[in-house]
C-alpha positions in Angstrom: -14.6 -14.9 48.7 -11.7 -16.6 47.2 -8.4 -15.9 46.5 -9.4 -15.0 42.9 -12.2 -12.6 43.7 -9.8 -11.0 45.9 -6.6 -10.8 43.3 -9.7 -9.7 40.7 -10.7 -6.8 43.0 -7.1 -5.7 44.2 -6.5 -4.7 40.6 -9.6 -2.9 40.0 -11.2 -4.6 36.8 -14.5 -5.3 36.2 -15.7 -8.8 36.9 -19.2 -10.7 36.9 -19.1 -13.3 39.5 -21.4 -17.0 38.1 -22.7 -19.5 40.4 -24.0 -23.1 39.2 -24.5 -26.0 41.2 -21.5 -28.4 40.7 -22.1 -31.9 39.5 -19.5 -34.1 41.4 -19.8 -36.7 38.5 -19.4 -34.2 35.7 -16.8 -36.1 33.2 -15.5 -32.1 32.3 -15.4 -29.3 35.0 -15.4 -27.1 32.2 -17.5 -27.9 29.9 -20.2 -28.4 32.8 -19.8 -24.7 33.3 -20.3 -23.7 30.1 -23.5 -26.1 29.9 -24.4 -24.8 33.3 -24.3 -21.1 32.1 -25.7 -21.3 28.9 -22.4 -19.8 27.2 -20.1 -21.3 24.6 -17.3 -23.2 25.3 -15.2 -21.3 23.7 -15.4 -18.5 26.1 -14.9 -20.8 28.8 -11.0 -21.2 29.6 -9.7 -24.1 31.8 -6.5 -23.5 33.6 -3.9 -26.2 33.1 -0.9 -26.8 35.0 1.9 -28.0 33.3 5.3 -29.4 34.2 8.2 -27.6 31.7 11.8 -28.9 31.3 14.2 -26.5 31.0 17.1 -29.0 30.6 19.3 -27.2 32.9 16.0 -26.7 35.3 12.3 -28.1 36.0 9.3 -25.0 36.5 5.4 -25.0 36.3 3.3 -22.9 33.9 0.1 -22.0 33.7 -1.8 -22.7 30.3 -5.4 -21.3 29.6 -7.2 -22.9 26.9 -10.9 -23.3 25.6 -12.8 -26.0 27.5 -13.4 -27.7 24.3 -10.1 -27.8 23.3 -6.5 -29.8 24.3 -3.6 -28.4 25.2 -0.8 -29.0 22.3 2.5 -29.6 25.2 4.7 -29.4 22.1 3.6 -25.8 21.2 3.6 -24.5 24.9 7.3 -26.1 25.4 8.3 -24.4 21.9 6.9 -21.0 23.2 8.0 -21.4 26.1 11.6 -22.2 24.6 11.4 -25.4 26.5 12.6 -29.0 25.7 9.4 -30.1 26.6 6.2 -29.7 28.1 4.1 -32.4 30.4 1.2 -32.2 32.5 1.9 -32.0 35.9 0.8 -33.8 38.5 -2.2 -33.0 40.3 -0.7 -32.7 43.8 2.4 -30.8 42.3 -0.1 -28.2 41.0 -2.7 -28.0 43.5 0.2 -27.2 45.8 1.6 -24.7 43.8 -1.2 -22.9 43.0 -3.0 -23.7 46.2 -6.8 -24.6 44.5 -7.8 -28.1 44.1 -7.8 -29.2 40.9 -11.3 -28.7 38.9 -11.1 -25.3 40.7 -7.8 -23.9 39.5 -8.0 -20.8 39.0 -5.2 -18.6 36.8 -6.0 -15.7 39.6 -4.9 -15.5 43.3 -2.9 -18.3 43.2 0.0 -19.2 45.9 2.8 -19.0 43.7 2.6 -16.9 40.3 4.0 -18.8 37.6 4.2 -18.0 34.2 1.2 -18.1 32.5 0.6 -18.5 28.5 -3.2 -17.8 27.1 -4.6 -19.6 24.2 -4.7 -16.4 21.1 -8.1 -17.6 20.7 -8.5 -15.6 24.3 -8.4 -12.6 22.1 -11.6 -13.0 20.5 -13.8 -12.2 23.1 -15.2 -9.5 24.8 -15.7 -11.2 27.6 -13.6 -14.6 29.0 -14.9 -17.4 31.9 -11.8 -18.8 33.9 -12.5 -20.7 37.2 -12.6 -18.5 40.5 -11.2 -20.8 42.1 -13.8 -23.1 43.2 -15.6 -25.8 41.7 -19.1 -24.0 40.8 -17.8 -20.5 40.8 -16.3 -19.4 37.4 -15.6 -15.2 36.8 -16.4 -13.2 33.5 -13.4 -11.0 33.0 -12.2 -9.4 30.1 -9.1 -11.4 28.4 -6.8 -8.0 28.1 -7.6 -7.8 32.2 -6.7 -11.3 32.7 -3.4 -11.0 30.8 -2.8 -8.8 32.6 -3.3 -9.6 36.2 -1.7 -12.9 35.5 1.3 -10.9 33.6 1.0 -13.8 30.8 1.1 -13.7 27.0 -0.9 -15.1 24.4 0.4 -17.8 22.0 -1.9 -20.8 19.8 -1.1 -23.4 22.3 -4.3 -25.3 21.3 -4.4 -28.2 19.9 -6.0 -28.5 16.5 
């Protein structure tokens, strides 16, 4: 079980654990779940780590968007009231957050940080984030997931 099961169950909401087998050349970790499960993309979120400047002070953030989307960095960083927004870098986040990257997951990580949701999040009954393994994603319903990550929602995707 990993951290994200575990932070899933702590806060008693219903979640629907999916298995696939993992392709290690997949070009997208994401969209190879979504193909994997039979499910649209758009339900599918992938967890971005990003690096925001502060001016006065440097932090990370998470950022859930759709698989099939980008991330806008400008509109996170404006949300965020931030100078600016980059990704960060892969090390920097899998040590923050403790997963390896391709298996982030926005649950059960090391540190929390703050976490903004794509509003498109809201159109769904149901949401796939990572569980914190490549191959593992969890079904969870995007109030629930706001919640246990204490995040917002804002249109952060690009587009």
């Amino acid at each position: 079980m990993t951290p994200a099961v575990v932070a899933a169950k702590k806060a008693k909401v219903s979640i629907a654990i999916h298995r696939y087998d993992h392709d290690a050349n997949a070009e997208s970790y994401g969209l190879e779940a979504a193909e994997k499960l039979g499910i649209d993309p758009r339900r599918v979120f992938k967890t971005l780590i990003a690096a925001i400047d502060h001016g006065s002070r440097q932090s990370l953030a998470v950022a859930l968007v759709p698989v099939d989307a980008t991330l806008d960095l400008k509109k996170l960083a404006a949300f965020l009231g931030a100078k600016r927004a980059d990704m960060a870098d892969s090390s920097e986040a899998e040590r923050a957050t403790g997963y390896q990257v391709g298996g982030i997951s926005p649950l059960g990580q090391k540190r929390r940080l703050t976490t903004v949701a794509d509003d498109s999040i809201k159109g769904f009954e149901t949401v796939f984030v990572s569980a914190g393994r490549r191959g593992l994603q969890i079904e969870i319903a995007p109030g629930d997931l706001v919640r246990i990550t204490e995040g917002e929602t804002a249109p952060i995707a690009a587009g």
